[in-house]
N, C-alpha and C positions, 0 to 999 in steps of 0.2 A: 504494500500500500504506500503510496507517495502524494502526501500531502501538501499543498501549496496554500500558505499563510499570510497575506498581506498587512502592512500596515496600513493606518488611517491614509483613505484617500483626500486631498485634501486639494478642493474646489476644483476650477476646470482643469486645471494642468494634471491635476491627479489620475481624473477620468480620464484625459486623452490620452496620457500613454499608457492607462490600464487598456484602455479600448483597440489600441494600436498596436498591444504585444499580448495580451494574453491569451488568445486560443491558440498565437504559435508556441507560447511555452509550456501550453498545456500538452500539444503536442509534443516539443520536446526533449521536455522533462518526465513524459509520461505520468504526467497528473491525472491522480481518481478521484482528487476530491480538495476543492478550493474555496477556504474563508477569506474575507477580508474584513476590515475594519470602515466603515460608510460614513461616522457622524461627521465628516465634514466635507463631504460630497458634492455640497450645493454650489452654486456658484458665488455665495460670500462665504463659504467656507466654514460655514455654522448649520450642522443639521441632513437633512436629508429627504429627498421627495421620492413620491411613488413613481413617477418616471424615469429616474433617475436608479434608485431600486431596480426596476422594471429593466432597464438597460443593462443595468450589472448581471441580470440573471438569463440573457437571453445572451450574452460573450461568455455564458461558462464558469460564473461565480454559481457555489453552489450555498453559502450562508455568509448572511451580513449580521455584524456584530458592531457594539457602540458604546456609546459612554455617556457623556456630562451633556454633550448637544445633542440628545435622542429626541428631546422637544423642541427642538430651537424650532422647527416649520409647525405649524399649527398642526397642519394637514396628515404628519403620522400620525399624532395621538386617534386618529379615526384610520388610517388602515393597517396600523401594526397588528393589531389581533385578529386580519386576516391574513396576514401575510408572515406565518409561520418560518417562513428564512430570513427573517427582518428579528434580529435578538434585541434587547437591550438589557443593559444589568439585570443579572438575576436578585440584587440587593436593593435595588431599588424600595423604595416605602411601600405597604402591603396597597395594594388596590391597584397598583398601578397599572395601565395598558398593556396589554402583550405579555410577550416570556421572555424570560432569560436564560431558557437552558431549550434544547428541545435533539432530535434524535433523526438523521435521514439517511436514505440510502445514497452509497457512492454510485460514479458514473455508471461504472457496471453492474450495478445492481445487488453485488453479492456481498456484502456487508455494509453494516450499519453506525453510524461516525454519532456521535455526540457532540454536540457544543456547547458550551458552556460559559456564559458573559457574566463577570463579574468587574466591580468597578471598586479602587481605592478610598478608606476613609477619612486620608489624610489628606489634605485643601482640596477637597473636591466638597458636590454637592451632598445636601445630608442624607446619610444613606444609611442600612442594617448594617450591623458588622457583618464585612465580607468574610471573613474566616468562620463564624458562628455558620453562615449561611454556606457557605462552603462546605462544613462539616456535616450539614442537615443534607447537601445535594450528594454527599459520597453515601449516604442510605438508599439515595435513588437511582441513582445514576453509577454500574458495577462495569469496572473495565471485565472484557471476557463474561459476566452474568448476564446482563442486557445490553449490553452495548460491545462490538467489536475494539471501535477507537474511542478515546474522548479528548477533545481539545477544549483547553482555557485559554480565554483572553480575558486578561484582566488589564485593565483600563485604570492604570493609577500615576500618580505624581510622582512617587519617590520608592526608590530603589530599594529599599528594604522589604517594605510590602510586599515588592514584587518578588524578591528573591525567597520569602519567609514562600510566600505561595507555591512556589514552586518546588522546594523543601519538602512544603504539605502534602503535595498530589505526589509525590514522585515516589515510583511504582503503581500510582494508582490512576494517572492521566498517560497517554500517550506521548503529548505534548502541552507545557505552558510557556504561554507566550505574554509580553508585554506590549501597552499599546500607550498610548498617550502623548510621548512626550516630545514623539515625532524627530526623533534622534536616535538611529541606528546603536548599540551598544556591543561593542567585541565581545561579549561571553558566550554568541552562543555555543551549546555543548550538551552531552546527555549526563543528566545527573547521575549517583549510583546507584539507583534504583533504576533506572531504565526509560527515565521521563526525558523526552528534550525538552530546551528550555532558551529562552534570551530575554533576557532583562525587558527591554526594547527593542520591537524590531523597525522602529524607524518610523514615517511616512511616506506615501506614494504622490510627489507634485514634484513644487519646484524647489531645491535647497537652495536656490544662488534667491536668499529670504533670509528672514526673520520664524523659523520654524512654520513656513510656508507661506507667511505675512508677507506683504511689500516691504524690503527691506528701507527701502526710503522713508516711508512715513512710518515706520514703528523706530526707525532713530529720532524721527521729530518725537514723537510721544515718548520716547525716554528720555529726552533733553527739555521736555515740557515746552515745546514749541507749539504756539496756542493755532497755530494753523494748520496742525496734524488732523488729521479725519480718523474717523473709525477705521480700525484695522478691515484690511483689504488681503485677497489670496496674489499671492504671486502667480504669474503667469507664462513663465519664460520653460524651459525645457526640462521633460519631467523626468524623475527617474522613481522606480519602481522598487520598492526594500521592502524585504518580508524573511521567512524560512520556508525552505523545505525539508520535510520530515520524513526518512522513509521508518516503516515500522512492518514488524514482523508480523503476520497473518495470523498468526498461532498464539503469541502474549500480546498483543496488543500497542508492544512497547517500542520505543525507537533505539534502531539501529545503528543508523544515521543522519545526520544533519549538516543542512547546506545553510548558511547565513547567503540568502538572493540577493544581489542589488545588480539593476540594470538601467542603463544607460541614463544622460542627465549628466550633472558633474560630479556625481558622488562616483559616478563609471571611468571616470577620466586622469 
């Protein structure tokens, strides 16, 4: 099984060169089954729409995961709880719209992948402890019991969170992944349990930014230049960071791992 894991896409520069490389690397790479990260999709770069969704699942995304901007567009909170490949935190406050964990078939049909979103509770928005709720989804959710794979993304600010998580599931997830901070991180690796894992795997736009920002005007807004605008996506040439995971058919567990980046200037 070879799993292809993106990071946040982040506004138009993200989509386009998701849209313009990824059924050749599906090809490839021999991908059976590919996550990415959406909540910043849109074209300012906050949120995500059901066209846009819709787009991602018709080039061969087979589940979208997210974070802190899952409500930025009004318009999910009315179509995520039809739209079963659209996650958002599983920690999120009880009532909320939609899921955050759910279960689907790979390309070929013959085994069943888990995903799993969970978001950090350190300066993000106010949420359930993610480890409490972590620990309530590993009663549901059994690598090898019900589920062939399972992957986490957790969606957090700071580095410890993410590596305690990973810690946590390992042996018990396939792979965990970080997402947020939209800055690629050198560790990734298979933990000793059998989990892969990276801190961060980055975001998919433009880096020559501000964590995908205009880099121009987010220097005005840290030099307090009253002429700065609201933060804007960059739009110059995008490159594509994520992992890929191969995992064993039989444990569930990874083998191998590829930290992805292509082209952009992180490629160069």
């Amino acid at each position: 099984m070879n799993l292809l894991i993106l990071g946040d896409i982040m506004g138009p520069s993200g989509r386009k060169v998701l849209k313009s490389n990824l059924e050749e690397i599906i090809k490839e790479k021999k991908i059976d089954f590919t996550i990415i990260n959406g909540e910043n999709a849109a074209d300012d770069g906050k949120g995500i729409t059901r066209e846009i969704a819709s787009d991602f699942f018709k080039i061969g995304v087979d589940v979208i995961t997210s974070g802190n901007h899952i409500w930025d567009k009004k318009e999910t909170v009315a179509f995520i709880g039809e739209e079963k490949r659209l996650l958002r935190p599983a920690n999120l406050v009880e009532g909320s719209p939609g899921n955050g964990y759910g279960s689907y078939l790979c390309k070929n049909k013959k085994y069943k992948v888990s995903v799993i979103n969970l978001m950090g509770n350190v300066f993000m928005r106010k949420t359930n402890d993610a480890f409490l709720v972590a620990q309530s989804l590993q009663s549901k959710i059994k690598l090898k019991k019900n589920s062939d794979f399972i992957v986490v993304d957790f969606h957090g600010e700071i580095t410890s969170e993410k590596n305690a998580i990973g810690h946590f599931y390992d042996g018990k997830a396939t792979a965990v992944v970080g997402t947020h901070t939209h800055i690629p991180t050198a560790d990734s690796r298979i933990l000793s349990k059998g989990t892969a894992y990276q801190t961060d795997i980055g975001m998919c736009g433009d880096y020559d930014s501000v964590i995908g920002m205009n880099k121009e005007n987010s220097l005005m807004k840290f030099l307090k230049n009253k002429s700065s605008k609201n933060h804007f996506p960059a739009n110059g040439l995008g490159t594509l960071s994520g992992l890929i995971v191969e995992a064993d058919n039989n444990t569930g567990l990874a083998i191998n791992v590829e930290r992805f980046i292509r082209g952009g200037v992180l490629n160069n």
